[in-house]
Each structure stands twice: as C-alpha cells, then as structure tokens.
C-alpha positions as CSV (number, residue, x, y, z in Angstrom):
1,X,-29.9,16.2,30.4
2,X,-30.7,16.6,33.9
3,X,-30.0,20.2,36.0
4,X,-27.2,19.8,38.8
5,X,-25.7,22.2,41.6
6,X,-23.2,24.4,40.3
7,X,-22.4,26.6,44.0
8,X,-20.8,26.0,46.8
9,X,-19.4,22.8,45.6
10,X,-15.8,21.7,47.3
11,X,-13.2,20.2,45.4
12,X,-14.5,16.7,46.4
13,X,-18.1,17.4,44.8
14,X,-15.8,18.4,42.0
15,X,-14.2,14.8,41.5
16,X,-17.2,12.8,42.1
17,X,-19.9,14.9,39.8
18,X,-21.3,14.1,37.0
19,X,-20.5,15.9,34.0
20,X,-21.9,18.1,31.0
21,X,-19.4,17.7,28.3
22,X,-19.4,19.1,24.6
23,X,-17.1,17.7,21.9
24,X,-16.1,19.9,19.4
25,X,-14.8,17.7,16.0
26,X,-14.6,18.3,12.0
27,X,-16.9,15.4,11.6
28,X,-18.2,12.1,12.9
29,X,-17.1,9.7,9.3
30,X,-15.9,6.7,9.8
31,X,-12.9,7.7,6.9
32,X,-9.7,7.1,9.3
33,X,-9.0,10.4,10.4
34,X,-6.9,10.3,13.7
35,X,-8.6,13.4,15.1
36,X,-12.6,12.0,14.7
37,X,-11.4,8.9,16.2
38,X,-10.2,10.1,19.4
39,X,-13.0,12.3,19.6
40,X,-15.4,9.4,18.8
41,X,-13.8,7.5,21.5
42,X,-13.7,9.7,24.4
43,X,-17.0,10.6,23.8
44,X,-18.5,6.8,24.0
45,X,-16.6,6.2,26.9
46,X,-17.1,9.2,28.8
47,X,-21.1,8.6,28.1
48,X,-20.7,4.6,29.5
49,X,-19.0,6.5,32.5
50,X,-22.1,8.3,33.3
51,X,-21.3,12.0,32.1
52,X,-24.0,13.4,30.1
53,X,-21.9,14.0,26.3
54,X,-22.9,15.6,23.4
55,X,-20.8,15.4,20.0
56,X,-21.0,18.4,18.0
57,X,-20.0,18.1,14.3
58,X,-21.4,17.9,11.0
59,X,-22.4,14.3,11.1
60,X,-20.8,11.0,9.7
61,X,-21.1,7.1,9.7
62,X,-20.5,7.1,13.9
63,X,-24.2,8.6,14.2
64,X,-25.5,5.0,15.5
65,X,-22.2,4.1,17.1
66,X,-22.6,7.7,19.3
67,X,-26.5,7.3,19.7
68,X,-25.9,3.4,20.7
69,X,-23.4,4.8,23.6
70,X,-26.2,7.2,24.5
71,X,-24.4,10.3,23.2
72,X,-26.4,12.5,22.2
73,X,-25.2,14.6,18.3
74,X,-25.7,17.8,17.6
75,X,-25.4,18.8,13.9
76,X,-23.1,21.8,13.0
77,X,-22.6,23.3,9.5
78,X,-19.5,21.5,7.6
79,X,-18.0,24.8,7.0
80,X,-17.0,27.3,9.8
81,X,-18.5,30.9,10.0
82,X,-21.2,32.8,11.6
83,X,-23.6,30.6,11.4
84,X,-21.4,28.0,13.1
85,X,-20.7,30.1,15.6
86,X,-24.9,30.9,15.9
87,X,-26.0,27.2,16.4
88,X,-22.7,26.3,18.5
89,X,-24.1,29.2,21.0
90,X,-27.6,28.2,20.6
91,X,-26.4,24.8,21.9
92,X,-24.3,25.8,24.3
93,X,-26.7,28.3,25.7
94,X,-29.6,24.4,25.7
95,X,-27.0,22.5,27.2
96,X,-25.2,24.4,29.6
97,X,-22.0,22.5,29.7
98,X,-18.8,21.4,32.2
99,X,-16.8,21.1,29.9
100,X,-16.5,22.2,25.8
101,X,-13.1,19.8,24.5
102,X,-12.7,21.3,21.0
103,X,-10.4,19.0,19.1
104,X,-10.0,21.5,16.4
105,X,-8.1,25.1,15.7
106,X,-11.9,26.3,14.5
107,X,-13.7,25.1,17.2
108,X,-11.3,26.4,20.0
109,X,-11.7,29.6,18.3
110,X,-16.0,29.6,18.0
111,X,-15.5,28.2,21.5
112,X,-13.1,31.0,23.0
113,X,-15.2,33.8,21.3
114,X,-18.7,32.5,22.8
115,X,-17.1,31.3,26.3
116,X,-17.9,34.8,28.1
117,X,-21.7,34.2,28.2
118,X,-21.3,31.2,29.7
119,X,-18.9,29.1,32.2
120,X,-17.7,25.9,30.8
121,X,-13.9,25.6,31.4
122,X,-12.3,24.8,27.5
123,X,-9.9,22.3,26.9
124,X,-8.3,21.7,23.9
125,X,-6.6,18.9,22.2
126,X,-3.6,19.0,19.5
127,X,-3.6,15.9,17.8
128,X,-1.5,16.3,14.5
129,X,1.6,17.1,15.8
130,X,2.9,21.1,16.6
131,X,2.2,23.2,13.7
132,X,2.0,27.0,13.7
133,X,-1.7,27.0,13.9
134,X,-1.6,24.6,17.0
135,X,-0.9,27.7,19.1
136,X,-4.3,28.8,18.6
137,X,-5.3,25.4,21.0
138,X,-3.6,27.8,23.9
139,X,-7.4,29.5,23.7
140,X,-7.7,26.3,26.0
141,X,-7.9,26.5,30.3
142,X,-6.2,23.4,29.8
143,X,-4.4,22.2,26.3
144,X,-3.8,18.6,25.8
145,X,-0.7,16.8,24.0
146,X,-0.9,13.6,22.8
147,X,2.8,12.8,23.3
148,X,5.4,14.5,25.3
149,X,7.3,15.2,22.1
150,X,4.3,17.3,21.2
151,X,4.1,18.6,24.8
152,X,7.6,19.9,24.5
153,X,7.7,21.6,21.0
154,X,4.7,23.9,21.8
155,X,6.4,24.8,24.7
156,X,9.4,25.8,22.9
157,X,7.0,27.6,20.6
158,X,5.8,29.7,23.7
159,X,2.5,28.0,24.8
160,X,2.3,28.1,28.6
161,X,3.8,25.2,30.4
162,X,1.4,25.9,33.2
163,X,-1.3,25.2,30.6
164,X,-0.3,22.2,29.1
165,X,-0.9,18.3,29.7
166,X,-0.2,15.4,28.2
167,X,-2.6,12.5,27.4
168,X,-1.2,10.1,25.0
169,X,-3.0,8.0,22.7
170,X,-4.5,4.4,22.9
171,X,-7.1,3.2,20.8
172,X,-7.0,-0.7,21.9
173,X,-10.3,-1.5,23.2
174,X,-12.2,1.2,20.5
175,X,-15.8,1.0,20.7
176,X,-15.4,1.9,16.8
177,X,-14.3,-1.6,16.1
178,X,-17.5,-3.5,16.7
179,X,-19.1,-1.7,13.7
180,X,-16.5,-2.5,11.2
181,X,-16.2,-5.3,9.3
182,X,-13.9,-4.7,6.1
183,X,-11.6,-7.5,5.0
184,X,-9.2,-7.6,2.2
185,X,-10.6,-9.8,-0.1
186,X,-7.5,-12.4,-1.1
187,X,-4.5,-13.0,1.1
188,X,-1.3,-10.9,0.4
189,X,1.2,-11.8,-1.8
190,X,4.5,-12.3,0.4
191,X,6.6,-10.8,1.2
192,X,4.2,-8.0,2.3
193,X,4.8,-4.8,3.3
194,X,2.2,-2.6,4.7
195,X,1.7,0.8,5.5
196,X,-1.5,2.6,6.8
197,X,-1.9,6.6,6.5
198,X,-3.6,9.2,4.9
199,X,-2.0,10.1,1.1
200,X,-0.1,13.3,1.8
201,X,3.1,14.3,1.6
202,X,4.2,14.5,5.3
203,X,2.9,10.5,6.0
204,X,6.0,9.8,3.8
205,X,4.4,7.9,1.4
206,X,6.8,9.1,-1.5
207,X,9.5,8.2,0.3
208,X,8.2,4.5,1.1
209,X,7.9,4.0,-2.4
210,X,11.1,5.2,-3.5
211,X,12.3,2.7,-0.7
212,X,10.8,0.3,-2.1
213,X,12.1,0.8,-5.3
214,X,15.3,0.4,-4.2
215,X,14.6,-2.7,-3.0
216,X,12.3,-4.1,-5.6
217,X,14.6,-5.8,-7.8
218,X,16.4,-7.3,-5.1
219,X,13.2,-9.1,-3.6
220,X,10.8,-9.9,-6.6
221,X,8.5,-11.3,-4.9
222,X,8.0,-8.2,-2.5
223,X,5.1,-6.4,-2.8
224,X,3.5,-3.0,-1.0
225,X,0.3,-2.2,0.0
226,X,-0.4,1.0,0.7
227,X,-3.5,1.4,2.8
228,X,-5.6,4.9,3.1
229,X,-7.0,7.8,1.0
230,X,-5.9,11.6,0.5
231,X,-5.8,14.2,-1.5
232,X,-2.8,13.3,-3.2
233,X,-3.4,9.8,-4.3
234,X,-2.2,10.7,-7.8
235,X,0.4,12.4,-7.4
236,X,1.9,9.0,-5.7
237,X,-0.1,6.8,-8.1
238,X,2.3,8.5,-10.8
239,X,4.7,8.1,-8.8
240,X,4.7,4.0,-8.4
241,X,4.0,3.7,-12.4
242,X,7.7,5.2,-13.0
243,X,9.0,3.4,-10.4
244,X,8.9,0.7,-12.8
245,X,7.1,-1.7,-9.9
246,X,3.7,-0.5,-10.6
247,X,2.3,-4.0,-10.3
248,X,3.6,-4.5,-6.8
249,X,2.5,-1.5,-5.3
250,X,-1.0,-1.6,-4.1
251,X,-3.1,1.3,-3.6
252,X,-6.1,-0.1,-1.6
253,X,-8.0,3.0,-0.3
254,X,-9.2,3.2,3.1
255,X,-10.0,0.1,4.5
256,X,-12.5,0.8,7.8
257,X,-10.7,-2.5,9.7
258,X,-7.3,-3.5,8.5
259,X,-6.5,-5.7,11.2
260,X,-6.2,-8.5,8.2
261,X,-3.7,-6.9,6.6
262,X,-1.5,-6.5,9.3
263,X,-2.3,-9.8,10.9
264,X,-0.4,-11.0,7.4
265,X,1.8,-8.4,7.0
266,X,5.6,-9.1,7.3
267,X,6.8,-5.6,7.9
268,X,4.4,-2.6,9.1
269,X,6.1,0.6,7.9
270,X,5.4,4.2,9.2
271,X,7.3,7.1,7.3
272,X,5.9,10.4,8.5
273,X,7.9,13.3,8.5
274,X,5.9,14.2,11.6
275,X,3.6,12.4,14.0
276,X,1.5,13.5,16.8
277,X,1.5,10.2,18.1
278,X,0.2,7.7,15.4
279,X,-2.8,5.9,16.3
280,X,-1.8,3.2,13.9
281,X,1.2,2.0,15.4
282,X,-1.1,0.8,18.7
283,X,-2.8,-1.5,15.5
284,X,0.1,-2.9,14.4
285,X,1.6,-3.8,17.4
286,X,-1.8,-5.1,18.8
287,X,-1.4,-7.5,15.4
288,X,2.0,-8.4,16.3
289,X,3.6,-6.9,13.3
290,X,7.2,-6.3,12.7
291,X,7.5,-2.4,12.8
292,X,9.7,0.0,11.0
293,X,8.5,3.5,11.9
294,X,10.8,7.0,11.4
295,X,11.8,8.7,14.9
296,X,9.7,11.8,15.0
297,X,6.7,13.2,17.1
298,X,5.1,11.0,19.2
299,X,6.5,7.9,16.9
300,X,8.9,6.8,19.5
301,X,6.9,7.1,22.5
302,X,4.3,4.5,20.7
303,X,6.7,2.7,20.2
304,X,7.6,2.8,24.0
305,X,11.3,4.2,23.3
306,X,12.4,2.4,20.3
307,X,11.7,-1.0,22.0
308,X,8.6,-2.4,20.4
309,X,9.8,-1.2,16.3
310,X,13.1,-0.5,13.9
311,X,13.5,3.5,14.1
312,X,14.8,5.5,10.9
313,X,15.5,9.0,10.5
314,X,13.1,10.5,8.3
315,X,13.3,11.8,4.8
316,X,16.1,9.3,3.9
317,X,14.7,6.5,1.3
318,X,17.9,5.0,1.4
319,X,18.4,3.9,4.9
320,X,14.5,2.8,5.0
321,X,15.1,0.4,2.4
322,X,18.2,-0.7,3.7
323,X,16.5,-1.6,7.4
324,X,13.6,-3.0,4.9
325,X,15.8,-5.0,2.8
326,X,17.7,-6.4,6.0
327,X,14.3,-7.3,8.1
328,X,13.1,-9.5,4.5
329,X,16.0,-11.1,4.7
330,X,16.6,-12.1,8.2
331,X,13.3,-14.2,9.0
332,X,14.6,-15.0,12.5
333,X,15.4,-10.7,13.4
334,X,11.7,-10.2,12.3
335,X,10.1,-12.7,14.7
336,X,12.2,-10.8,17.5
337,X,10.4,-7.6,16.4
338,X,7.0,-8.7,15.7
339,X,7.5,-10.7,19.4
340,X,8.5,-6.9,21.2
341,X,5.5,-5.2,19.3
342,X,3.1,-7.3,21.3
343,X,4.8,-6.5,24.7
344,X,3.2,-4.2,27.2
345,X,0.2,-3.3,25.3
346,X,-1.8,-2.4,28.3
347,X,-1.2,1.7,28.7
348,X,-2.4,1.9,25.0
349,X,-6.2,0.6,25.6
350,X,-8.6,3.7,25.5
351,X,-9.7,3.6,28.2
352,X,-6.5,4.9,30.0
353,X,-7.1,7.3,27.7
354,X,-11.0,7.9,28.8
355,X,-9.8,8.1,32.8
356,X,-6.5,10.2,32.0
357,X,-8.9,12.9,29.8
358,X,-11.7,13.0,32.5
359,X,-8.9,13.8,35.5
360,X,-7.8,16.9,33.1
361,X,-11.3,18.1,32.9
362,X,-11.6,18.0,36.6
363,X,-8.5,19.7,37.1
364,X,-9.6,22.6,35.6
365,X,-13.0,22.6,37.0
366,X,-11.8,22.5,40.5
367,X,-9.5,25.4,39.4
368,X,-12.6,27.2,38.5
369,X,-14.6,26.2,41.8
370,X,-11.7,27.4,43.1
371,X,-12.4,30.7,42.1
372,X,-9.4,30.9,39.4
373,X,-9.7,33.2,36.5
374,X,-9.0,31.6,33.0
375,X,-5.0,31.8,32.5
376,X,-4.0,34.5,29.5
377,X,-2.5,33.3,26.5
C-alpha cells in the first residue's frame, strides 16, 4: 500500500484523499451472518472506490470474493486474547491506517487498547440491535447505527449523541451475490410461507411456528419453510414434531442465495423480538414478496414506515397467525403488499451504504486534522 502525506492537510485534502482502512470482523464465511456481510460489503466497495482496504478476521469462504475486489486479508486468530491483540498491532503498526471500523464489541476493544501508538481515528459499528454490551462500541471517535431506532436506544442508554451516526442498511447491489448459486431443489408446496433468520430464540422462530400451528388445520395445504441455521435448531426441531404439523414445517438450513424461495413464496415472515435493521427484509422486498414483519428495531424503518409490509407486535403467536391466516385468504390484499414491497427500493442498494460509511470516516478524520482530541466515553 502506497505512503501518503499525513501534515498540513486542510479539510479539502481530507475529503478528496485516498484512504488506509482496516476492517475489524468475526469472520469472512459465507454462513449468513448480518455482521460479516456488511463488513464484506463495505470493504469491496470501498476497495472499487480506490481506498487501499484490508479485512482483518479469521478467514472464510469470501477470501476470493475480497482478493477479487483487490482487498487485501489479513488472518487473525478465531479466538480473542493476547495474541490477537499481538498480530492486530503488528498489522496495524505494517499498515499504518485512516481508519480501523471494528464491527465487533472485541475488536473495538483490541482496537481502543492498541490506538495510542498509533493515529487511526476508530469507528465502530452496532449491527445487532442495542444490547448491554453495545456500549462498549462508544470506544469509537465515531459509532455507527444501522437504524435510527438503534440510534436512539443507545442514546437513552447513555452513549454520546455527539458520537453517534446513523447509516442504515442496504444490501441490494451485494458484490456477495455473484458467487452464490444455491437453489432449492423442487418448487414449494403452496401456500408457502417463508422465513429467513438465524435459529435463536430472539429471531422468533418459536413463535412462527406456534403461529403456524394455529393456522395449520385451517389451511392444509400450507406449508413453512424455515430458512437458516443456529444453535438452537433442535430445540425448535422438537418443537414442530409436537406441533403435530411436522411434515409441513421445513427446516432447510442455510441456503447461501434464497432469492428462489422468496421469488415463490406467498408470505415472507420476520418474527424477531429485536432487529438492528434486518438485512433480509431488503431481499424480500427486492423479490416482491408479501411481508409480515413484527415492529421492533430497525424492522419498520426497512420497511420504510410500515408501508412496504403487515407489522405485528412481537411475542404474540396469536395475532401473527391471525394477519397470516387473513393474507392466505385474501389473494387480491396479498398482491397489494407484495406490489408496495417493490416500491422505492433505491436507498437500500449498498452502495448508499458504501458513500454514506466513507463520509462518516471523513468526518472524523477532518475532526482529527483539525486538531480534535478523541471524545471521552
């Protein structure tokens, strides 16, 4: 990576420069998690733009995707301790960097407690919504939201409002999705209902089945598919075989491209009891589906306000199969839904997101040029 001028630059050198910029991630897998695709796709886009990226992480199935966008990886151990923190300064220390963007609580830690040797600005990113541990992200210069519902509960949890911005998601456009070429391998049995998200307990997932239990009977021909993996697969695998509809509830794993099975699905459901911002729902409305999604998080600001999907309250099986039953039912109120899923897609393409991300980095930069001190916690 070529040297560059670091003095006496003004704030217009600032915007225009070329950047050094470190991505900190759990891993590079191609395995649907929300928080290596982001990552993956900043970083691709950010190289395309001329910035000089390097992806730190323990490795994955996007090594040729990042190489072929001429990002350069740098390994890191998959567990976090000292000799993370080691081989994350020894980089730092070969690369010099801009920016660091840790996109997880360890990494903004390592990060923080290295940053004095050197004089990258950090920025941080909280993807999964505001728990407790989120607050460590305030380690950032900057901190990045993915929703303003996220943006607004870590302010009410004390994280500087002076600190904090808000770049929501869009993954339309993905470099990831040339590489992937999973499709189911026989058409769904209809009515289908589909849901994408990683097995644990605060996706929802129990309470889409026990939805649609309740609704089983009165639709035979129903059945769900339930697309992802997690750790608690079994626990909702049990689940389904005492609903007493075992045989029309699908477990398919994680598919790497589902756009098949929402292309055919007749409702896309989204249950999460929280939601940074859902990446999925930009998928499903991309396919044109017919979305029920619970009114958490980010949910309804992918959904731009309740106008492109069915809202529910979360936790409450009851009312989700009720909204579920009624869409089945009403073939001409589904084709209205599936018609304002599609609309105004354009502010949920990545590279909004690319653009939006770069003029936060900037910002802090020409607060450093500036000769600003890093804001306390």
């Amino acid at each position: 990576m070529g040297d560059r001028h670091r003095d006496g630059c003004d704030n217009n050198s600032v915007l225009n420069k070329t950047m050094k910029i470190v991505h900190i991630a759990p891993h590079c897998d191609d395995s649907g998690n929300g928080v290596v695709n982001v990552s993956v796709d900043l970083a691709c886009l950010q190289a395309k733009s001329g910035h000089d990226v390097v992806f730190a992480s323990p490795g994955g199935s996007f090594d040729q995707l990042l190489a072929s966008c001429r990002v350069l990886h740098a390994q890191l151990p998959s567990v976090y301790h000292v000799t993370t923190l080691w081989k994350l300064c020894s980089l730092l220390i070969a690369i010099r960097p801009d920016i660091v963007h840790a996109h997880t609580v360890p990494g903004a830690v390592l990060a923080y407690l290295i940053r004095r040797w050197f004089s990258f600005r950090l920025i941080t990113s909280i993807h999964n919504g505001p728990l407790i541990r989120a607050m460590l992200m305030a380690f950032g210069d900057l901190v990045i939201a993915v929703s303003d519902a996220s943006a607004s509960e870590m302010r009410r949890r004390g994280l500087p409002a002076r600190k904090l911005r808000v770049v929501r998601n869009g993954p339309l456009g993905s470099p990831r999705r040339k590489a992937s070429k999973d499709r189911p391998a026989s058409r769904l049995r209809r009515p289908s209902i589909v849901t994408i998200a990683g097995l644990f307990s605060y996706k929802g997932i129990a309470d889409l089945i026990e939805a649609f239990s309740l609704i089983a009977a009165r639709q035979p021909a129903a059945t769900l598919y339930i697309i992802g993996d997690g750790a608690e697969r079994r626990k909702f695998e049990r689940q389904a075989a005492k609903a007493g509809f075992a045989d029309r509830i699908i477990f398919c794993g994680f598919v790497r491209e589902p756009s098949a099975y929402l292309a055919e699905a007749d409702l896309f459901v989204l249950a999460s009891h929280r939601e940074g911002f859902g990446l999925v729902l930009a998928e499903a409305r991309e396919a044109g589906c017919a979305i029920v999604a619970s009114n958490v998080g980010g949910i309804p600001e992918a959904l731009d306000g309740g106008a492109a999907g069915v809202s529910v309250p979360p936790r409450q099986p009851g009312i989700l199969a009720q909204v579920m039953l009624d869409l089945l039912h009403n073939d001409e109120q589904r084709q209205v839904w599936r018609s304002r899923a599609a609309e105004n897609l354009e502010w949920l393409n990545v590279q909004r997101v690319s653009l939006e991300t770069l003029a936060v980095y900037r910002e802090s930069l020409s607060g450093r040029e500036a000769g600003s001190e890093t804001a306390p916690l």
